[in-house]
C-alpha positions in Angstrom: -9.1 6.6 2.0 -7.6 7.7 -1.3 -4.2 8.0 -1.7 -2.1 9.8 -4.9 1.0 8.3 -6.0 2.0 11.7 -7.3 1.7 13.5 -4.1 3.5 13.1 -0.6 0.5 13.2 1.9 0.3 10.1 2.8 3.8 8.9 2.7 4.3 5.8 5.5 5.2 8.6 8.4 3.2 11.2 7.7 0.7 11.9 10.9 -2.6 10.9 8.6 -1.8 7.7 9.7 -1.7 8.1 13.1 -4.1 10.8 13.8 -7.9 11.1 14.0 -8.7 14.0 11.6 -10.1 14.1 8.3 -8.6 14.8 5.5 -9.9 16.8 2.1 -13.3 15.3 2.9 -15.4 16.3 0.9 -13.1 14.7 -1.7 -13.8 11.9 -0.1 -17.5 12.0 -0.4 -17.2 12.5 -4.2 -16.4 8.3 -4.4 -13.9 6.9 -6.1 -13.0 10.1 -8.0 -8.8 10.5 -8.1 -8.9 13.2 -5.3 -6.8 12.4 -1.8 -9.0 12.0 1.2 -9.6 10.7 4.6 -13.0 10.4 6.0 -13.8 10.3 10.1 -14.5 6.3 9.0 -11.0 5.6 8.9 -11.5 5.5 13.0 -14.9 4.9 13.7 -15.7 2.1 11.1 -14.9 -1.5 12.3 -14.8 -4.2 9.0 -13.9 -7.8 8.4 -12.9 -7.0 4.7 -10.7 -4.7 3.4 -11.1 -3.3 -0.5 -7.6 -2.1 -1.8 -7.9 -0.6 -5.4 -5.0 0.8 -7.2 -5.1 2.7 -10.5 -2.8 3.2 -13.4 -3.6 4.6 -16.8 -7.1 4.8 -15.9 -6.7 0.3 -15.1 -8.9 0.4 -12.0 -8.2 -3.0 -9.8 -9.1 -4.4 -6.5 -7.7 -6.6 -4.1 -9.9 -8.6 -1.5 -8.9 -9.2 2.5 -10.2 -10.6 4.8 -9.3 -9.2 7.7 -10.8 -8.0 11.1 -10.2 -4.8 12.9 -12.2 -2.1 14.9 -11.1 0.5 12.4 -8.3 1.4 10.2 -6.9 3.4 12.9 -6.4 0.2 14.7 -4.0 -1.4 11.5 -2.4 1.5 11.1 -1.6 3.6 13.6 0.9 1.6 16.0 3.1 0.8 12.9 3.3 -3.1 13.9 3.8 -5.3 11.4 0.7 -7.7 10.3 1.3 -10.0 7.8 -1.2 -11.2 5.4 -1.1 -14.4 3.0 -2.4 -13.1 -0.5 1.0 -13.7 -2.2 2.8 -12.1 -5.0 0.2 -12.9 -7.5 -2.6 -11.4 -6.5 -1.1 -8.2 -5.4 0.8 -8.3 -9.0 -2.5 -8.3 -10.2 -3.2 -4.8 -9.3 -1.2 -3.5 -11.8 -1.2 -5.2 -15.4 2.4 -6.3 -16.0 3.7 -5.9 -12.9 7.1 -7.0 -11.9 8.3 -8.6 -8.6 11.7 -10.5 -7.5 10.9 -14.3 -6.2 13.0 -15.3 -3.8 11.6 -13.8 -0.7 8.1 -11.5 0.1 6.8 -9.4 2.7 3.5 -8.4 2.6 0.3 -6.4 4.6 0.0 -3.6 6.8 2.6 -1.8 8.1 5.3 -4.1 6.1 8.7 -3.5 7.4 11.2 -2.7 4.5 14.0 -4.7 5.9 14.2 -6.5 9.5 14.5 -3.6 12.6 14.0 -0.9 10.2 11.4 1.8 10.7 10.9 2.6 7.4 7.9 0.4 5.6 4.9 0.6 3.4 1.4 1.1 5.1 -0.5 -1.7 2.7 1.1 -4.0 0.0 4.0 -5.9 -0.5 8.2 -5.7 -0.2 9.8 -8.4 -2.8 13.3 -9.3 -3.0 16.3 -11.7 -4.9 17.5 -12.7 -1.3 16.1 -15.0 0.1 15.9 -13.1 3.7 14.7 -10.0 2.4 17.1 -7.7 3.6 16.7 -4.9 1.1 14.0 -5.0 -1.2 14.5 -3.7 -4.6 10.8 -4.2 -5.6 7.5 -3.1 -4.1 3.8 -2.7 -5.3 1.2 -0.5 -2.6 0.5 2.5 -0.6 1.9 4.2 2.3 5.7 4.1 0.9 8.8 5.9 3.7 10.6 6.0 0.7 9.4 9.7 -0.1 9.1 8.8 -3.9 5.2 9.1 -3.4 2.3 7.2 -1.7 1.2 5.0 -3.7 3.8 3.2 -6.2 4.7 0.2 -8.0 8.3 -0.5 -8.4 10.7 -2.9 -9.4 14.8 -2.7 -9.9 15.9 -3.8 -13.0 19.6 -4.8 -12.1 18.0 -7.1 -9.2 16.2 -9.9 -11.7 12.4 -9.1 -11.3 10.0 -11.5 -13.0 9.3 -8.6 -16.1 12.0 -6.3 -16.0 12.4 -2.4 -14.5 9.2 -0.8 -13.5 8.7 3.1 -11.6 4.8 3.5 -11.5 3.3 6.1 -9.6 -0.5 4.9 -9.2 -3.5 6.1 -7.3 -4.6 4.2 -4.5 -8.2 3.2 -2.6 -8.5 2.1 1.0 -12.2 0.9 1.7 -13.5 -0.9 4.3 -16.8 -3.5 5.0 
């Protein structure tokens, strides 16, 4: 998958994620060109590691997880939450001088924004100043509800994250192995 920060497609409930159809694909076919697709792999590919690149001012970066699943589909598509233990650093590390609140994290697949709330981010991570997360004021991934575009990193300025405002609209890669 490849996913535009600037563009709505693939906002968290948008029915990409749920559905089995392609998606600009021969966009997708071009490789890791800046052009939104979804290829018929999304659901037919099982993997054990999971590739998630984001771009920003042409700064390419990757994130490795491990993680097993039939397909995509199968992460994504019945919206459950399924945590993963990166932490904040490495998915900071996806954007150079990124900026995250401490006190609590949420992050993986289908990552509520606050608890019993059915608004989320497909892939990434929620940070807040609150220790229970109620409320996050600072994000980095792709997938957002918010409808400020798919893929973004941001961070509220008021709320104390570790370097200070940050509204990032980034290009994002899903790839699977």
């Amino acid at each position: 998958m490849k996913l535009d920060g600037e563009k709505k497609t693939f906002l968290y409930h948008s029915p990409v994620w749920s559905n089995k159809e392609t998606y600009a694909e021969q966009d997708g076919l071009e490789g890791l060109t800046e052009k939104e697709s979804k290829l018929a792999s999304y659901w037919n590919t099982p993997f054990t590691k999971i590739c998630f690149g984001m771009t920003h001012n042409g700064d390419k970066r990757w994130l490795k997880l491990d993680y097993n699943a039939s397909s995509l589909y199968s992460v994504f598509a019945d919206g459950e939450y399924k945590p993963t233990a990166l932490g904040r650093n490495a998915w900071k590390s996806l954007i150079a001088d990124s900026s995250l609140q401490s006190s609590c994290h949420k992050e993986g697949f289908n990552v509520p924004y606050n608890e019993g709330s059915d608004a989320g981010i497909r892939i990434g991570i929620y940070a807040d100043d609150n220790l229970n997360c109620r409320g996050s004021d600072s994000w980095i991934g792709c997938g957002f509800s918010h409808g400020v575009g798919a893929c973004q990193h941001f961070a509220r300025s008021q709320y104390s994250p570790d370097n200070g405002g940050r509204d990032l609209k980034t290009f994002g890669y899903i790839l699977v192995q």
